[in-house]
C-alpha positions in Angstrom: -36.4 68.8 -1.6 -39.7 68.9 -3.4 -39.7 72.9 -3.8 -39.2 74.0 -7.3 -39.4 70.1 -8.5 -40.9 69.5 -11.6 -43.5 66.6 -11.9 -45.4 65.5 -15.0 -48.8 63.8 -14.1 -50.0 61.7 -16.9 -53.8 60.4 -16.5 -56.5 59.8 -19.3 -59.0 60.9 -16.5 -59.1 64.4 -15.5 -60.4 64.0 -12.1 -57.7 62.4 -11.5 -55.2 64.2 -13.1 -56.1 67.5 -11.5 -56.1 66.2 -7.8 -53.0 64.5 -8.1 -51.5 67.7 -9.7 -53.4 69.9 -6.9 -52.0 67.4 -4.2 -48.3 67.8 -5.4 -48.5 72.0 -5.7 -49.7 71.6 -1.7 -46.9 69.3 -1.0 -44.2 72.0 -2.9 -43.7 70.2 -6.2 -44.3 72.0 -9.5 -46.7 69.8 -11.1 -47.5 69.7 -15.6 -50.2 67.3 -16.4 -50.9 65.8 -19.5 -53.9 63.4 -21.0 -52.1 60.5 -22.8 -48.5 59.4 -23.3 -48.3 61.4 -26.6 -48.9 64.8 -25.1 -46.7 63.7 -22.0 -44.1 62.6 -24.2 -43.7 66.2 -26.2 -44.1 67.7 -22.7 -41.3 65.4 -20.9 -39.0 66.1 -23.5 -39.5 70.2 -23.6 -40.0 70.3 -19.6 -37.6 68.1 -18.4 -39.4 67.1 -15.1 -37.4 65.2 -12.3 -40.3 62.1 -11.9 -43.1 61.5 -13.9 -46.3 59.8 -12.5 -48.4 58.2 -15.6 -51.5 56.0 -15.6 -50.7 52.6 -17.2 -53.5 52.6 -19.8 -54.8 55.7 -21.9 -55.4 55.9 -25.3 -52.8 56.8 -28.2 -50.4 55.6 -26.2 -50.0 53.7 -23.3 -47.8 54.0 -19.8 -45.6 51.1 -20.5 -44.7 53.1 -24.2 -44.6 56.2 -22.9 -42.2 54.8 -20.3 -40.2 53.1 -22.7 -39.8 55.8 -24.9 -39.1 58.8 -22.1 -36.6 56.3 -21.3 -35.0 56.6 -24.7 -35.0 60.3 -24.7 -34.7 61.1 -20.9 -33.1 58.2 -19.2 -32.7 59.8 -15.8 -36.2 60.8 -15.2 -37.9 58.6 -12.5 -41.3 56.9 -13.0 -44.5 55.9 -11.2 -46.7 54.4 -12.5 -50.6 54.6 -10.9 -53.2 52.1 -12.2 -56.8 50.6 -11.5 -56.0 46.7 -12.7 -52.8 46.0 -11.0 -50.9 43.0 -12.1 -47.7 41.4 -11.2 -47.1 41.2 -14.9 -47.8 44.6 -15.4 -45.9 45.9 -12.4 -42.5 43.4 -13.4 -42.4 44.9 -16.7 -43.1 48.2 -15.0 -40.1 47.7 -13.3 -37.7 46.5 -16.1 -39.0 49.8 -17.3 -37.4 51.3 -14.5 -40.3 52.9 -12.6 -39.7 53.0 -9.1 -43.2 51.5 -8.4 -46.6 50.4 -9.8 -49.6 51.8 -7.5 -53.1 50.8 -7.4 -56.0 53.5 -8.1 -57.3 54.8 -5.9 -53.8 56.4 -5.3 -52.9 55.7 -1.5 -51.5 59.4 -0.5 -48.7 58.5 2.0 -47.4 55.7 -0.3 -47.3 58.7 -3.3 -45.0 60.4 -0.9 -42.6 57.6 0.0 -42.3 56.9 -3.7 -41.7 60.8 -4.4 -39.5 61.1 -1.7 -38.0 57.6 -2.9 -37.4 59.6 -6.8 -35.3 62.5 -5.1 -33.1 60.3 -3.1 -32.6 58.3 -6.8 -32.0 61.8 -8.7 -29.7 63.1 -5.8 -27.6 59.9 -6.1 -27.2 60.0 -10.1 -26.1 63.8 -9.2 
């Protein structure tokens, strides 16, 4: 169930940001953004959101740190991470990570949902 969901969106671009966080409040989630992996860090780790979606490079600090360090401090939060230069490096270390999938900017909508759906069916398994 998306309703009442909490979803950090983490994107150096605010165009971005903000339509991906306007697209998950139509589709029922409760979405936080935040600008870089510092501010999403504090954010993650005061909000405790269910999945986190997080560009893969911003300044201060990256996706793939971010990643690795929400999963030091919240290990059963879900990840996806969006991107404009996918690579199959970038995606398999994405992946030892544990996000549940890389995606390629521009964001394709129904694959967003699959993967969000995807998250839920994770979180209601570790339940």
């Amino acid at each position: 169930m998306a309703v009442s969901t909490k979803v950090l969106v983490v994107d150096d671009d605010a165009t971005t940001r903000e339509a991906l966080a306007q697209l998950l409040q139509i589709w029922g989630y409760q979405p936080e953004t935040a600008s870089d992996g510092l501010e999403a860090l504090e954010k993650a780790l005061s909000s405790c959101p269910l999945i986190v979606i997080s560009d893969l490079r911003m300044p201060r600090m990256g996706g793939m740190e971010f990643l690795s360090a929400l999963r030091c401090g919240l290990p059963r939060v879900h990840c996806i991470i969006i991107t404009s230069d996918r690579s199959w490096e970038a995606a398999a270390q994405a992946r030892r990570l544990g996000a549940v999938d890389l995606l390629e900017k521009p964001v394709d909508v129904h694959r967003l949902r699959v993967d969000l759906k995807k998250c839920l069916e994770l979180q209601s398994h570790q339940a």
